[in-house]
C-alpha positions as CSV (number, residue, x, y, z in Angstrom):
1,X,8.5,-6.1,-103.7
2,X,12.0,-5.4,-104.9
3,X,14.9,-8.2,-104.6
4,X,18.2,-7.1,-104.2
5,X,17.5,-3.7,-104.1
6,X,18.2,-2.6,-100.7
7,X,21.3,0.0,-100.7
8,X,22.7,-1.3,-97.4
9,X,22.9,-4.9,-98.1
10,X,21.2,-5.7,-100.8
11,X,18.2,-7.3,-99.4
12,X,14.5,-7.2,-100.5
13,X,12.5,-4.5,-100.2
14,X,8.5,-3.9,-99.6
15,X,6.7,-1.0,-99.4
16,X,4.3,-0.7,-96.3
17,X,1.0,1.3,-96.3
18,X,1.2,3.7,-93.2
19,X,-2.2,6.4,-92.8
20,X,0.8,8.9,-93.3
21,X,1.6,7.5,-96.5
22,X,3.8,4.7,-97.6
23,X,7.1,3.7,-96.7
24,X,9.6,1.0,-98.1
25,X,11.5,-1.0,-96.3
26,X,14.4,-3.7,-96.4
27,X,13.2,-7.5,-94.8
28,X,16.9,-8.4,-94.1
29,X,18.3,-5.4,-92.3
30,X,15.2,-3.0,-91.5
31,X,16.7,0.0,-93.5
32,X,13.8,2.5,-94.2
33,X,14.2,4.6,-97.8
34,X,13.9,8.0,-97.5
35,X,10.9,9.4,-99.2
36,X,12.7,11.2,-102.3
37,X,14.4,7.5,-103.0
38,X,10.5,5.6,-102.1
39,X,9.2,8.1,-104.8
40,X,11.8,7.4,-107.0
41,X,11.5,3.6,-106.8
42,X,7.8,3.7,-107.4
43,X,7.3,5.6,-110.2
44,X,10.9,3.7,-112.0
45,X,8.4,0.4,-111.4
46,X,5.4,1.8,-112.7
47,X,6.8,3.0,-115.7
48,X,8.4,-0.7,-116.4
49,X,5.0,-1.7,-115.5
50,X,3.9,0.7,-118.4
51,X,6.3,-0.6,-120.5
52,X,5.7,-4.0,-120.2
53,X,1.7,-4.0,-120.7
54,X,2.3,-1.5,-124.0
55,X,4.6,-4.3,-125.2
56,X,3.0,-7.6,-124.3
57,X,0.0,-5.7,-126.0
58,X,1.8,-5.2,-129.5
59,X,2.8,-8.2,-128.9
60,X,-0.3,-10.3,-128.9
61,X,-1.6,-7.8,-131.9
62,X,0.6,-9.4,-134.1
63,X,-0.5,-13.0,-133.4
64,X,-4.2,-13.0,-134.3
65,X,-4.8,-14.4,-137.3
């Protein structure tokens, strides 16, 4: 889920699983992404994802004593 990321009025967004692939959509207003912009958003997250696990991991290096 994404808050405040819908481009119409900045709602939240969830993607849904569809057998045609997946789609992301806004809970407030019902505004479907395109599918360039759904790709976009899902890799941008998984590379904060990415991010965030290499640096929590580094982090937690330096603590053991």
């Amino acid at each position: 889920m994404w808050l405040k990321a819908c481009p119409r009025c900045h709602g939240d967004l969830f993607i849904e699983y569809l057998p045609d692939g997946e789609e992301i959509t806004c809970l407030q207003c019902g505004h479907h992404l395109p599918t360039a912009m759904t790709a976009k958003l899902v890799a941008r997250t998984s590379r904060r994802r990415a991010r965030r696990g290499a640096t929590a991991h580094t982090a937690s290096a330096h603590h053991v004593a």
